[in-house]
Structure formats: C-alpha cells, structure tokens
N, C-alpha and C positions, 0 to 999 in steps of 0.2 A: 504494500500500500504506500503508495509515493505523497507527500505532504501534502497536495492539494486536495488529496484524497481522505487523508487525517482529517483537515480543517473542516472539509463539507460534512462528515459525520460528528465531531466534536459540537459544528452549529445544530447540526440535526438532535444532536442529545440534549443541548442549551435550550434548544427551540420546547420537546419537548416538555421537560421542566417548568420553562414556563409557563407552557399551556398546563401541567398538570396544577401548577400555585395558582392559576388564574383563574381555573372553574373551581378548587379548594373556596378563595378570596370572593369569586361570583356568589355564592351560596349564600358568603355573610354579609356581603353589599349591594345588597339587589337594586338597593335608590342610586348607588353612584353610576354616571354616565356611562363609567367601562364596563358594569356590570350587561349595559345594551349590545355590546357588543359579540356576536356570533362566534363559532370557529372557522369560519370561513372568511370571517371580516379580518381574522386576527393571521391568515392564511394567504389573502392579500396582500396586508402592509408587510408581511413577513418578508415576503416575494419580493416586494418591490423593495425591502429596504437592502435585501440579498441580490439581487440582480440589480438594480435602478431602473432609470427611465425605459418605462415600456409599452408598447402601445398597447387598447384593448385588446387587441386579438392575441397580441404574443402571450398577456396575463391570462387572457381566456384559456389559453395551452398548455401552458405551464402548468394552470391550478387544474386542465379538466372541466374546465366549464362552461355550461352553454354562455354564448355573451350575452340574451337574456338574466341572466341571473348577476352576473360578474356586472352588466348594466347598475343592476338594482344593489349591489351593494356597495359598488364605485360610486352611486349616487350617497349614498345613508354616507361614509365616508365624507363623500366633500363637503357634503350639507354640515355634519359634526367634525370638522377642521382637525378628520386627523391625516386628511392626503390631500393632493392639490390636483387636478387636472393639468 
C-alpha cells in the first residue's frame, strides 16, 4: 500500500468516526441546526471538501446519485450556508 493509499483510508476511518460522534451528538441535539443535517448532506460536503470544486454531475458520480436528489440537497446546503455554488 503506497502512501497515497494510506492517506485515502486513514480519511476514510477519520470520516467514519465522525459520522459515528455525529449521529451519537444528533440524538442529544435535535434543536441544533446540525442536528438537520442528513448522511448524505454530510456525504456531500465530505466530497467536496476531499476532492474540491466540482460540478453537479461529477458530485452526482462520485456520491451515486440521481442529480434529482444531489439537486435537492445542494439546495438545503446553500440555503443553510454550509457550501457555496
């Protein structure tokens, strides 16, 4: 396993982690704003903050998903100022 290979699974276990403290932390915050957010919202900005600028289609490929959907969550996103178009 050559180091770049390391790194993308090191983030893969990071990423993890997070998501496991963040539906733990969803549970007991349900009123806070982040509490609104999906696994797929969180699957998104993952993406985009691992790769960067991406157009809809390339994010629609990446994550798998129709761009109906990847539409409607790239909206809820910019509307709550956590990505930018």
């Amino acid at each position: 396993m050559d180091f770049k290979d390391r790194v993308l699974l090191l983030n893969e276990h990071f990423f993890q982690l997070y998501q496991s403290r963040f539906f733990q932390e969803k549970k007991t915050c349900s009123n806070s704003p982040i509490a609104l957010l999906t696994h797929n919202d969180l699957r998104v900005m993952e993406t985009l903050d691992r790769r960067g600028v991406l157009t809809m289609r390339e994010l629609a490929e990446a994550l798998s998903l129709p761009m109906s959907t990847l539409t409607s969550i790239a909206n809820k996103l910019v509307k709550n100022k956590y990505i930018d178009r």
